[in-house]
N, CA, C and O atoms as a GROMACS GRO file, in nm:
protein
  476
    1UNK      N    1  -3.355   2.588  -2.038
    1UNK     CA    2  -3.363   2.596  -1.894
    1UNK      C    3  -3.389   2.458  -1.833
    1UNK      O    4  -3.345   2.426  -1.723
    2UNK      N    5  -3.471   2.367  -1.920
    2UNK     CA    6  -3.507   2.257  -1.827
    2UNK      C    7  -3.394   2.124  -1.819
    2UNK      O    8  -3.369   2.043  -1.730
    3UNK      N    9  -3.327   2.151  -1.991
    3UNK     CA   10  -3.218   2.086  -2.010
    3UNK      C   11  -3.108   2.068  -1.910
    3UNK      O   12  -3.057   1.973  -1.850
    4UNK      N   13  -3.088   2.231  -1.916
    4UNK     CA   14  -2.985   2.259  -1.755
    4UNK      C   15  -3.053   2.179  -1.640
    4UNK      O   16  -3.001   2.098  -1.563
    5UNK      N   17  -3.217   2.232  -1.647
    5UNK     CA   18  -3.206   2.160  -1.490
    5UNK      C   19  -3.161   2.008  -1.503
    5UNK      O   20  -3.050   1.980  -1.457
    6UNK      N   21  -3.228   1.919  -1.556
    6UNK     CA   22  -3.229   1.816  -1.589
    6UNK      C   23  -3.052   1.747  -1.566
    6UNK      O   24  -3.004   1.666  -1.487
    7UNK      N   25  -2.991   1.836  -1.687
    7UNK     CA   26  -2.820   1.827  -1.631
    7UNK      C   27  -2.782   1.803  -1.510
    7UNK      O   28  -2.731   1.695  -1.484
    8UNK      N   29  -2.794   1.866  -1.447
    8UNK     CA   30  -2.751   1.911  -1.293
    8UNK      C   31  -2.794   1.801  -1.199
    8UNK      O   32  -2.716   1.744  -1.123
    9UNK      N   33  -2.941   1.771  -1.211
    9UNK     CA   34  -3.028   1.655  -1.152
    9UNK      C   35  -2.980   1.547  -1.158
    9UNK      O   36  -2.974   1.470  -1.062
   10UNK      N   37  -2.923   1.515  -1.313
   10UNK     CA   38  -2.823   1.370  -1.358
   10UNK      C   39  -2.673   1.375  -1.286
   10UNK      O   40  -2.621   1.276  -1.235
   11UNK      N   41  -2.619   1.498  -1.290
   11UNK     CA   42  -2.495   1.451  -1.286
   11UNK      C   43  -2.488   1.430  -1.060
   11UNK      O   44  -2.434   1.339  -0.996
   12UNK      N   45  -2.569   1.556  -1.004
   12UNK     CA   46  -2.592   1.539  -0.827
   12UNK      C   47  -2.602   1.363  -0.840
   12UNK      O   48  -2.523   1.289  -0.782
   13UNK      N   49  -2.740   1.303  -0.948
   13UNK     CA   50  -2.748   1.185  -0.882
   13UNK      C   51  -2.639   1.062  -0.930
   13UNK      O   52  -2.653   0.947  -0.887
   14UNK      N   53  -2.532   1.096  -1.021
   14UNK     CA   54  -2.445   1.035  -1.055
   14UNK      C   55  -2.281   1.076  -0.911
   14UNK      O   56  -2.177   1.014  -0.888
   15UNK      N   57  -2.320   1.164  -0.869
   15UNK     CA   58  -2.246   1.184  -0.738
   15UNK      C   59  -2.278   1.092  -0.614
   15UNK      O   60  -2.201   1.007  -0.569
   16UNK      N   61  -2.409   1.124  -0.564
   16UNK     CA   62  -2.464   1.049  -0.497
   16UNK      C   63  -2.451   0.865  -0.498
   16UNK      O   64  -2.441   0.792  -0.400
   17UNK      N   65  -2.454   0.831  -0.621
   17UNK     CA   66  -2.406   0.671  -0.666
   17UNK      C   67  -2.268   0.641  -0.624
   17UNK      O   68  -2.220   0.540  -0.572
   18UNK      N   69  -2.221   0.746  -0.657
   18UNK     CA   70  -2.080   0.710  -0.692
   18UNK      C   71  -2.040   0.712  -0.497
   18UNK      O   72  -1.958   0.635  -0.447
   19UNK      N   73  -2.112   0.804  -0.426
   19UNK     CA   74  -2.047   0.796  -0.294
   19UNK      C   75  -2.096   0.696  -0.253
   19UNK      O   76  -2.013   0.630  -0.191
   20UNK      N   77  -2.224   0.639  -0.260
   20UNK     CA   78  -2.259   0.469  -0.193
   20UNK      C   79  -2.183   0.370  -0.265
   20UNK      O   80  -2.133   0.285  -0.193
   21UNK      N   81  -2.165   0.361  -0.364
   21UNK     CA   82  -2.085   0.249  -0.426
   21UNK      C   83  -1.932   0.286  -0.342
   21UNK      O   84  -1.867   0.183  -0.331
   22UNK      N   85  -1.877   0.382  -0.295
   22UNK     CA   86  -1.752   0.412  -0.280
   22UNK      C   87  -1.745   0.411  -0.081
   22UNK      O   88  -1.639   0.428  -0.022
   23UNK      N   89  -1.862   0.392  -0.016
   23UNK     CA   90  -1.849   0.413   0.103
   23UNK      C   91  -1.835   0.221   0.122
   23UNK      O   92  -1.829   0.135   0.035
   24UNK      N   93  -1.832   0.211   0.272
   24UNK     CA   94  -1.802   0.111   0.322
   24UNK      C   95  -1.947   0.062   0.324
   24UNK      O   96  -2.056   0.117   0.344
   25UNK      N   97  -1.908  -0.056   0.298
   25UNK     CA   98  -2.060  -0.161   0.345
   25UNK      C   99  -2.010  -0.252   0.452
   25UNK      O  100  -1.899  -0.303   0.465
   26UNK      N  101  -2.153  -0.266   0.553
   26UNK     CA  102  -2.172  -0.342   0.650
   26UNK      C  103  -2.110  -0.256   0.792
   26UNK      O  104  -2.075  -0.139   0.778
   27UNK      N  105  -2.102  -0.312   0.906
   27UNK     CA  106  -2.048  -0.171   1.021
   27UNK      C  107  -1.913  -0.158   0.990
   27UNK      O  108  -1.888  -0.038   0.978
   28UNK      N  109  -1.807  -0.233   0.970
   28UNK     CA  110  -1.678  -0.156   0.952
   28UNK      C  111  -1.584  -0.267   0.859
   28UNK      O  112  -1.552  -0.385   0.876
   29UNK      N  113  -1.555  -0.146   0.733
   29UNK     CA  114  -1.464  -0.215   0.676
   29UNK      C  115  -1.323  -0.310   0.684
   29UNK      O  116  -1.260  -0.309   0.790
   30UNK      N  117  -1.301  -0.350   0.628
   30UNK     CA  118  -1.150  -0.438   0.680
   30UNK      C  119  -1.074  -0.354   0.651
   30UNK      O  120  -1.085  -0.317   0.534
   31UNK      N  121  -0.974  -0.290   0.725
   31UNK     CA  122  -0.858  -0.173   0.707
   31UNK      C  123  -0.791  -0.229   0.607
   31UNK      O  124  -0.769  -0.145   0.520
   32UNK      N  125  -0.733  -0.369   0.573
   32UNK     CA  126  -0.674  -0.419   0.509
   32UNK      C  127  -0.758  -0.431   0.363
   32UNK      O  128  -0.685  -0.446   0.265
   33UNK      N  129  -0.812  -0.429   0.353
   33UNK     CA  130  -0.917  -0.439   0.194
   33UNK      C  131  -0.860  -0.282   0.143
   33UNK      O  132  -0.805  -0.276   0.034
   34UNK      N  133  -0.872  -0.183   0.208
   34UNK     CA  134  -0.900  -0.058   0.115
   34UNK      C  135  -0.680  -0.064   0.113
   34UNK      O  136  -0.634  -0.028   0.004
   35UNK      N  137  -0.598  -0.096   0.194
   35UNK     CA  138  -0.483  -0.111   0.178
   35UNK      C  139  -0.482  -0.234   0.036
   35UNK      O  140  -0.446  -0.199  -0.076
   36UNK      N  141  -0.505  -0.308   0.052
   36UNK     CA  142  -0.503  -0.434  -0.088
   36UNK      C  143  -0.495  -0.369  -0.214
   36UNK      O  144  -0.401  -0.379  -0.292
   37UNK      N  145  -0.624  -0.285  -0.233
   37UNK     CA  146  -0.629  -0.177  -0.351
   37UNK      C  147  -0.503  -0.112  -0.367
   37UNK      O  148  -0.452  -0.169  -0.463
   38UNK      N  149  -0.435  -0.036  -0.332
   38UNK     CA  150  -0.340   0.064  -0.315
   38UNK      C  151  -0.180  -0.021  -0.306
   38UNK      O  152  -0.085   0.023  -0.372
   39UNK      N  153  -0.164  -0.145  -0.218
   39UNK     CA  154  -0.085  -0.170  -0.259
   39UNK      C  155   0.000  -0.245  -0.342
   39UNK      O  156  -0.086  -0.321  -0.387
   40UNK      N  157   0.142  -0.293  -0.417
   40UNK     CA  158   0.105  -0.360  -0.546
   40UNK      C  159   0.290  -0.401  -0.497
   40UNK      O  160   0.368  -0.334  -0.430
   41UNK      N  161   0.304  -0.499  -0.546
   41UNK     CA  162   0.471  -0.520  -0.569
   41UNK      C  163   0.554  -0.565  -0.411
   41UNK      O  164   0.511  -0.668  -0.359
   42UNK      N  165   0.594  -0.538  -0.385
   42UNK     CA  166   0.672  -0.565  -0.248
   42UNK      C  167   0.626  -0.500  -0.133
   42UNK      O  168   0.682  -0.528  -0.028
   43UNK      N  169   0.492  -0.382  -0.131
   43UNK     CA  170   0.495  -0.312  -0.036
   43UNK      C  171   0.446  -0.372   0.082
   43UNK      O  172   0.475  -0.325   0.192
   44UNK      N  173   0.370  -0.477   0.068
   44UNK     CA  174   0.333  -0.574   0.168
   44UNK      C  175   0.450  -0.644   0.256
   44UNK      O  176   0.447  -0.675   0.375
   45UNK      N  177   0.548  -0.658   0.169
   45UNK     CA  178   0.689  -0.711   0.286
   45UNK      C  179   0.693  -0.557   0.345
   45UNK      O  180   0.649  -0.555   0.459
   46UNK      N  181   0.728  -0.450   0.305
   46UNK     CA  182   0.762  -0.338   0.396
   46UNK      C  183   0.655  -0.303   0.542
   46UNK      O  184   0.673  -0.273   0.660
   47UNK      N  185   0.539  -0.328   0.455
   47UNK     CA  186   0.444  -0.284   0.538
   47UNK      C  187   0.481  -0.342   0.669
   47UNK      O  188   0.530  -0.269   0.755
   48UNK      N  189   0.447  -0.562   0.707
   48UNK     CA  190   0.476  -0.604   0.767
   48UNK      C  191   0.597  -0.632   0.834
   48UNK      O  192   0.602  -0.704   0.934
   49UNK      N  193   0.700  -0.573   0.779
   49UNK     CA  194   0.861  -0.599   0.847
   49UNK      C  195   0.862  -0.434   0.955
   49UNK      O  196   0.939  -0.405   1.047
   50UNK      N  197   0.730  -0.341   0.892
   50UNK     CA  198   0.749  -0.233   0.944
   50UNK      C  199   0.647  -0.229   1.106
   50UNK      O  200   0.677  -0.155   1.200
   51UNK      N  201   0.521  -0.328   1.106
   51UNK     CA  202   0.485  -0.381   1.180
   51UNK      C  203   0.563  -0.478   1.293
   51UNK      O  204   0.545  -0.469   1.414
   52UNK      N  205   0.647  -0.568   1.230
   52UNK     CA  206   0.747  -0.620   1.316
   52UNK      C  207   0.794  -0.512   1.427
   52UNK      O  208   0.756  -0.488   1.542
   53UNK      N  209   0.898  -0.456   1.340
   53UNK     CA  210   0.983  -0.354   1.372
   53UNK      C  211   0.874  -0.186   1.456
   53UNK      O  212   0.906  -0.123   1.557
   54UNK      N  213   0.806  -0.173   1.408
   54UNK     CA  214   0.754  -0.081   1.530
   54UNK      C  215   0.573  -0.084   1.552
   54UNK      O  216   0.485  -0.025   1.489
   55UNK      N  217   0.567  -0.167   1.654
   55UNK     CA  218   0.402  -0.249   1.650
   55UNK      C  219   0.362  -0.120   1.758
   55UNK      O  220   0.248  -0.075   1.744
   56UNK      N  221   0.411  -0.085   1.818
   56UNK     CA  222   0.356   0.064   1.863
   56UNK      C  223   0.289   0.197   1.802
   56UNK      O  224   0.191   0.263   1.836
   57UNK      N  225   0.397   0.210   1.684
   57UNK     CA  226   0.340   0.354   1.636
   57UNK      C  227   0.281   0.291   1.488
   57UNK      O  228   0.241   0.385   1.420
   58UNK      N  229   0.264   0.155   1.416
   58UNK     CA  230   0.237   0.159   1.353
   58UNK      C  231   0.074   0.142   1.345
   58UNK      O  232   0.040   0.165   1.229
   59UNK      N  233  -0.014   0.117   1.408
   59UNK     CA  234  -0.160   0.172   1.436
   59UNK      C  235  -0.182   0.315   1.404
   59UNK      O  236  -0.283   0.344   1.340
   60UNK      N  237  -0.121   0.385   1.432
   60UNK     CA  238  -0.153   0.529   1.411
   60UNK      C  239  -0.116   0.572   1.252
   60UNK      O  240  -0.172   0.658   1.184
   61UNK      N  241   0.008   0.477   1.211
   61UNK     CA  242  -0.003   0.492   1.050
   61UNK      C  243  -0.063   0.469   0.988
   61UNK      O  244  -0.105   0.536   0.894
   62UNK      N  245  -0.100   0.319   1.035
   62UNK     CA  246  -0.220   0.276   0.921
   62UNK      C  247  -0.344   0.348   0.926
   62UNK      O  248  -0.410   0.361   0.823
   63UNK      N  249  -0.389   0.404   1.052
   63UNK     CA  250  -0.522   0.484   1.062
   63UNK      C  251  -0.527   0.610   0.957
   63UNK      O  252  -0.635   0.645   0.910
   64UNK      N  253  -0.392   0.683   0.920
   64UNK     CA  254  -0.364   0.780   0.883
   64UNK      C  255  -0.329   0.752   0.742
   64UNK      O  256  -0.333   0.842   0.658
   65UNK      N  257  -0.290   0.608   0.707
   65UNK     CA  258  -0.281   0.560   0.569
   65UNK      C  259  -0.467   0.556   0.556
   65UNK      O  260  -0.503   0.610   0.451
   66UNK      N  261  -0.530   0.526   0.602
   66UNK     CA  262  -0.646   0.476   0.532
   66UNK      C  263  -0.776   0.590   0.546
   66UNK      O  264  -0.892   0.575   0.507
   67UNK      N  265  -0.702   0.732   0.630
   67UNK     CA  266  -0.811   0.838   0.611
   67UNK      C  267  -0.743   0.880   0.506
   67UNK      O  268  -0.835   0.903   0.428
   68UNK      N  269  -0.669   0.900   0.464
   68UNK     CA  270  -0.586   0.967   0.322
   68UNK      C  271  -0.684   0.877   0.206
   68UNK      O  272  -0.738   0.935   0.111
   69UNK      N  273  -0.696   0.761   0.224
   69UNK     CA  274  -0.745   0.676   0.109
   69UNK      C  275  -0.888   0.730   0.125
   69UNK      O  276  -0.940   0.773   0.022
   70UNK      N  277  -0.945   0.733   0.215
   70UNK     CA  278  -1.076   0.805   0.236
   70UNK      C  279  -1.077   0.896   0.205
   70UNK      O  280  -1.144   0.900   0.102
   71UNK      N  281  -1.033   1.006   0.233
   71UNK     CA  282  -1.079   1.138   0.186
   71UNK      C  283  -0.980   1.156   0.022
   71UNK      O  284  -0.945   1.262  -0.029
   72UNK      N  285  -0.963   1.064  -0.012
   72UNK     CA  286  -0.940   1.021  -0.186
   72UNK      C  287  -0.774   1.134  -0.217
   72UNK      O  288  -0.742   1.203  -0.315
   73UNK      N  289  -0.688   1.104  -0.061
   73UNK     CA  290  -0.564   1.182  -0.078
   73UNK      C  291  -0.488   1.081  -0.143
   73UNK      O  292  -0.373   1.115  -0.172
   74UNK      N  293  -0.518   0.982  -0.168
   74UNK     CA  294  -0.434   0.880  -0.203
   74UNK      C  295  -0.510   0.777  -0.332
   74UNK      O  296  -0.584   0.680  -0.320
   75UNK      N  297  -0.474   0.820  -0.411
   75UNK     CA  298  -0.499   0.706  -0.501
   75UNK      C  299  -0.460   0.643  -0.585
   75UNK      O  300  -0.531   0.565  -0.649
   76UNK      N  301  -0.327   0.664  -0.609
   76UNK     CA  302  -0.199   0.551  -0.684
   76UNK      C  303  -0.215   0.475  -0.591
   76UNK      O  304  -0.274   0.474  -0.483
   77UNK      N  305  -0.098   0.354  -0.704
   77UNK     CA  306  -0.100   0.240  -0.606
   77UNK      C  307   0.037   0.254  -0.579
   77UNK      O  308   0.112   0.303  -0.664
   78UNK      N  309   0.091   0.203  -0.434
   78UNK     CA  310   0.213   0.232  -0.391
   78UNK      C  311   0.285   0.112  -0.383
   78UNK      O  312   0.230   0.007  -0.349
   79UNK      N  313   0.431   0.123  -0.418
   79UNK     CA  314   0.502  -0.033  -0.455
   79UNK      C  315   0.615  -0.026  -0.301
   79UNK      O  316   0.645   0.072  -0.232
   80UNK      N  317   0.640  -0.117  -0.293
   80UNK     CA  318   0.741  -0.128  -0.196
   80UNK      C  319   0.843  -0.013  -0.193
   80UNK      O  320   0.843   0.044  -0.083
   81UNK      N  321   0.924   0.034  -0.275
   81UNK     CA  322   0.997   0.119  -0.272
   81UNK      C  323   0.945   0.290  -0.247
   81UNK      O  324   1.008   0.388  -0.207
   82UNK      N  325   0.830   0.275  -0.284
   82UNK     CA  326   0.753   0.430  -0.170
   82UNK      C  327   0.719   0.442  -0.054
   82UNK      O  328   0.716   0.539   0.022
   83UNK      N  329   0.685   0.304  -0.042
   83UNK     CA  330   0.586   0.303   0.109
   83UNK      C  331   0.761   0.250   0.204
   83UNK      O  332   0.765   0.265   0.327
   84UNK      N  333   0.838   0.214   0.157
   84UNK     CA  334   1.011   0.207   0.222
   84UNK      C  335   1.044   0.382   0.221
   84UNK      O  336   1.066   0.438   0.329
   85UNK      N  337   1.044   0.432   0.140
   85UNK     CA  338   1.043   0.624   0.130
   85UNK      C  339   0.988   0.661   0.220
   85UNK      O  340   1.048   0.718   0.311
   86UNK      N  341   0.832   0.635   0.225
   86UNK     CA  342   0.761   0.686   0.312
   86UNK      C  343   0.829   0.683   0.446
   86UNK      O  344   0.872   0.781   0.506
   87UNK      N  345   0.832   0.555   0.485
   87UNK     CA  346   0.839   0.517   0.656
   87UNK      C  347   1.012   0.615   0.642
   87UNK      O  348   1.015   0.723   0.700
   88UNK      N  349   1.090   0.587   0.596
   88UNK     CA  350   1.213   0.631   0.616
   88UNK      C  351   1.167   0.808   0.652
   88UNK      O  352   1.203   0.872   0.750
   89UNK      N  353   1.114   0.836   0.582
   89UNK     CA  354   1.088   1.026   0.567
   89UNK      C  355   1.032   1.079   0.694
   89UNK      O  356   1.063   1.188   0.744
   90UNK      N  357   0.929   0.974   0.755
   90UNK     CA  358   0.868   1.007   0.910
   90UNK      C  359   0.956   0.919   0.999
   90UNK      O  360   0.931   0.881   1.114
   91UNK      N  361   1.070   0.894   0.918
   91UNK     CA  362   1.172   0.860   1.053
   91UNK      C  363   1.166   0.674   1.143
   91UNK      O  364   1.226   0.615   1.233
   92UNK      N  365   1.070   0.650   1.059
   92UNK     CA  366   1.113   0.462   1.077
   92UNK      C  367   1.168   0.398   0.998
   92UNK      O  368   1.108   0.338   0.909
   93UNK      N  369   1.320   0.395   1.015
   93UNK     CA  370   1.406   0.324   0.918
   93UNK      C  371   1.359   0.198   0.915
   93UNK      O  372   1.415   0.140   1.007
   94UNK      N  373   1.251   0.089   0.832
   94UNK     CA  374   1.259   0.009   0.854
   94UNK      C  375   1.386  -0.094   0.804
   94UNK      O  376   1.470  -0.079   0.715
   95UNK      N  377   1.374  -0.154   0.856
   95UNK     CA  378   1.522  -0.270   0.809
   95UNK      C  379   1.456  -0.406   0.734
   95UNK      O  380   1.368  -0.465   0.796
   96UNK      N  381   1.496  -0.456   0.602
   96UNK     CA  382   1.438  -0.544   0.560
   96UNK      C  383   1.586  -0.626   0.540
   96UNK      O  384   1.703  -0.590   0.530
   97UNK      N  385   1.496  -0.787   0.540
   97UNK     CA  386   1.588  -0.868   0.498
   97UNK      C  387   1.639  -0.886   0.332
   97UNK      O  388   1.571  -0.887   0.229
   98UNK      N  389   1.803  -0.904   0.355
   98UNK     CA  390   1.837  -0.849   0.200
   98UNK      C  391   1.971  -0.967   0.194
   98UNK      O  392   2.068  -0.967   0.270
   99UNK      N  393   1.943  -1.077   0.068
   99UNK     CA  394   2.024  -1.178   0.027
   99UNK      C  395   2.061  -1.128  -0.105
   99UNK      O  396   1.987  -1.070  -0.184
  100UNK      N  397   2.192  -1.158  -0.120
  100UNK     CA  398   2.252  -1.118  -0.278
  100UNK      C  399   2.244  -1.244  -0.337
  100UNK      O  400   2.347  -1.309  -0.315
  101UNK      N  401   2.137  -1.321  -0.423
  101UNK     CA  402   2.203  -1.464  -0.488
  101UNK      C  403   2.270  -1.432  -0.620
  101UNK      O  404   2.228  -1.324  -0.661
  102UNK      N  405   2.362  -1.489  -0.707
  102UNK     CA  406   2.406  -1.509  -0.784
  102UNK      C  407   2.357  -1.650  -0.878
  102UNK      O  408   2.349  -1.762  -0.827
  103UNK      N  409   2.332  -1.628  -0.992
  103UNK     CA  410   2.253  -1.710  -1.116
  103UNK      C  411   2.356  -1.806  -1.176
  103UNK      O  412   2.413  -1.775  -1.281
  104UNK      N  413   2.373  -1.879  -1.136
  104UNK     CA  414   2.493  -1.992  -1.202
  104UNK      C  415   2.439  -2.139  -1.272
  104UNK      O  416   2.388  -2.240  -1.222
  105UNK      N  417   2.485  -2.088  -1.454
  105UNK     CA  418   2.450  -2.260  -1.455
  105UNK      C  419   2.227  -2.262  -1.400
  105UNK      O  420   2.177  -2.353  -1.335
  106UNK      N  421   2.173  -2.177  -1.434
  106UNK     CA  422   2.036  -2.207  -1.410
  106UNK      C  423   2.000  -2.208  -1.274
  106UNK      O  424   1.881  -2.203  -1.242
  107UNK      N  425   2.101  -2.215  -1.180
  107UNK     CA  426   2.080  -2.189  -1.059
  107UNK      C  427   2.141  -2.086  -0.957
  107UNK      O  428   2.252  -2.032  -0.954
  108UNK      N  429   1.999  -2.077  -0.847
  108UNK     CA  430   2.043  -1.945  -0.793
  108UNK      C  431   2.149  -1.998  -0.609
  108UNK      O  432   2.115  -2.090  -0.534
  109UNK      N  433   2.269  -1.905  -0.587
  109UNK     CA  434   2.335  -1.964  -0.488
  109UNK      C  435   2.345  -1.838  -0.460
  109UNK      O  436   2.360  -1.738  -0.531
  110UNK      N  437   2.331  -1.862  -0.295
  110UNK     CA  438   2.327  -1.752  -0.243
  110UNK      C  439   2.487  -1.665  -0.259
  110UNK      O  440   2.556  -1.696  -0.356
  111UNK      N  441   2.537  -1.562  -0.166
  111UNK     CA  442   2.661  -1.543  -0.203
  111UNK      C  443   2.812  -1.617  -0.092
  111UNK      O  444   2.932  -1.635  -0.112
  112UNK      N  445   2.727  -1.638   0.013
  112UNK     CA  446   2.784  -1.744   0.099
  112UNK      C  447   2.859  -1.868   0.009
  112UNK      O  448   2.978  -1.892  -0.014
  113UNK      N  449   2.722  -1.940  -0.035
  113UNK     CA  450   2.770  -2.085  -0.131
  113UNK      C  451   2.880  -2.054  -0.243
  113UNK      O  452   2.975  -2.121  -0.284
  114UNK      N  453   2.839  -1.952  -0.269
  114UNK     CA  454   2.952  -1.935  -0.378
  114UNK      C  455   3.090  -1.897  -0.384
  114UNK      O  456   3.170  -1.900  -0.477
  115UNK      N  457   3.105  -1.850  -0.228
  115UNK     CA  458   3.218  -1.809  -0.195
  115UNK      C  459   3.274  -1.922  -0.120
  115UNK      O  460   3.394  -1.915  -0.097
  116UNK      N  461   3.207  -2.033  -0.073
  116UNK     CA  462   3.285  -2.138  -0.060
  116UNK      C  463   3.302  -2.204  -0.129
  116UNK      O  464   3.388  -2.286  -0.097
  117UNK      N  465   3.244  -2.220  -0.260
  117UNK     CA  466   3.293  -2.277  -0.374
  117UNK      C  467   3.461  -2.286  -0.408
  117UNK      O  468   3.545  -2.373  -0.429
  118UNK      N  469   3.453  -2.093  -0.397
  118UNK     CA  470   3.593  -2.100  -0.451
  118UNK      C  471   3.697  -2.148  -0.361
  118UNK      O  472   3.804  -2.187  -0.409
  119UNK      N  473   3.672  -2.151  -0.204
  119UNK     CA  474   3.772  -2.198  -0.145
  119UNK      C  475   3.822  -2.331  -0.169
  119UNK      O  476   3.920  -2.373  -0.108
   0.00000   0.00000   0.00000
């Protein structure tokens, strides 16, 4: 019986730790810190080309990206090509900038240069 209690006592106060270590310190976190965690690979160009492209409604995403991370709906890390899914699925096509280079000889030419090459 006391074992149990004892159990129970350890693991509440191993909860309790785990939510102060996991809450925000100081009056308000940097929105961008708990985004840093989560994102990994290119999603930072999407994010900001998606900011470019719609500086209106994107406040309300990020608020809604970072209660998801709060209430622990989110905890992969997301690469450019989800968080591009994402915005496309709620309907903000974002548009990113997109160069084709070609590898020649150790070097990279865009596809412009190379097509005046051949002329």
């Amino acid at each position: 019986m006391d074992y149990e209690l004892e159990k129970l006592k350890r693991r509440k106060l191993l909860e309790l730790q785990r939510m102060i270590m996991t809450a925000p310190r100081g009056e308000k976190a940097d929105p961008r810190e708990a985004l840093k965690r989560l994102f990994v690979g290119r999603a930072w160009e999407v994010y900001r080309a998606a900011w470019r492209q719609y500086p209106e409604i994107m406040p309300k995403i990020e608020e809604a990206l970072l209660a998801a991370i709060r209430n622990g709906r989110l905890r992969e890390k997301i690469d450019g090509e989800s968080l591009y899914y994402f915005f496309h699925r709620i309907g903000l096509p974002v548009r990113l900038r997109t160069t084709i280079r070609i590898k020649e000889h150790g070097e990279l030419k865009t596809l412009q240069e190379k097509l005046r090459e051949r002329l």
